[in-house]
N, C-alpha and C positions, 0 to 999 in steps of 0.2 A: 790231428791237423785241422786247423781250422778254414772257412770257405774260403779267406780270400788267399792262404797256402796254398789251396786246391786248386785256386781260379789261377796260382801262378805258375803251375804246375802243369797243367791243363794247356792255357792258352799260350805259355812262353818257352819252358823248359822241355819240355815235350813233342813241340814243333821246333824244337831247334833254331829256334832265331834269337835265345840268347843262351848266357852261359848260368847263370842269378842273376834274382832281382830282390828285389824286396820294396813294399811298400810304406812311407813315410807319414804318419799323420802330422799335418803342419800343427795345428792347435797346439795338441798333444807332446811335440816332438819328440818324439820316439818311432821306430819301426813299430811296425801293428801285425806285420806280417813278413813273412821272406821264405824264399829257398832254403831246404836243406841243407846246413852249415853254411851260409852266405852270413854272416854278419857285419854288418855295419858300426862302425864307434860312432859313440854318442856326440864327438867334436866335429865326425862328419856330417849326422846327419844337420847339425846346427849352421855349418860351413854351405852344403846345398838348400837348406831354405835359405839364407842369407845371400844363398846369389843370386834367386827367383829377386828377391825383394830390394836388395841392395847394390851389387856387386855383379850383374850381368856384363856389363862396358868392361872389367875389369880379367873375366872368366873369357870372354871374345877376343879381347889382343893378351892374356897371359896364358890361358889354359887352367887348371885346376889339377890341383893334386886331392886323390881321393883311396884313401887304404894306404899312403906312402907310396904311391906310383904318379909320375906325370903324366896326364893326358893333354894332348893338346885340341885347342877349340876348331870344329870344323863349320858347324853352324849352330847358330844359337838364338833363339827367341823367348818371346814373354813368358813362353809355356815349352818350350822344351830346347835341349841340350845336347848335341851330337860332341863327342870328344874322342881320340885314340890316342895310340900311341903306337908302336911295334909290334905288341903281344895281342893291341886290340882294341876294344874300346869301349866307351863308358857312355852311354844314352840316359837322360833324365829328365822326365817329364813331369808338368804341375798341372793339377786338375785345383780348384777351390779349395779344397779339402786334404787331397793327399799329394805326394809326389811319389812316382815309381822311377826306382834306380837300377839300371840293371847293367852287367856288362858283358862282354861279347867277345870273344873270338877271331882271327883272321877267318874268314871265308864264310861266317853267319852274316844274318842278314838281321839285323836289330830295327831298324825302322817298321817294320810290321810288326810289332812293340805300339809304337806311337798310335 
């Protein structure tokens, strides 16, 4: 396991405020890091840098599908992404460098994520 598995482990999965996550390097595009069997396709992670930079206005009044689930947008800004759906929800946040994706549960509390 590498640190920043450890750092997601540690500071997110662990305190239960989310379910996975995994981290995005924009550059790079690719994950650099994740939870425990959490994987991300590679059409996704190209689909959330693409909303940071593109497609926000669009992710705010349509919502996003992410793994073949619909989430819908609860709030959304330049740097980060609140979404649910029924089963729960999809938080996604953009620093310069990376994006962390991660999603949640009914009854977690995913904003102490952010």
């Amino acid at each position: 396991m590498n640190q920043l598995q450890a750092l997601l482990n540690d500071s997110l999965i662990r305190t239960k405020h989310v379910e996975n996550a995994a981290i995005i390097d924009i550059k790079e595009r690719q994950v650099c890091a994740s939870t425990y069997g959490f994987n991300v396709p590679p059409e996704n992670v190209l689909n959330l840098i693409y909303t940071f930079y593109k497609n926000l206005l669009q992710v705010r009044r349509g919502g996003l599908c992410f793994k073949e689930e619909y989430y819908k947008c609860v709030r959304a800004d330049e740097h980060s992404i609140y979404l649910q759906n029924i089963h729960g929800g999809l938080i996604v946040v953009k620093t310069k460098t990376f994006i962390l994706v991660a999603t949640y549960r009914v009854g977690m509390y995913p904003s102490a994520c952010v």
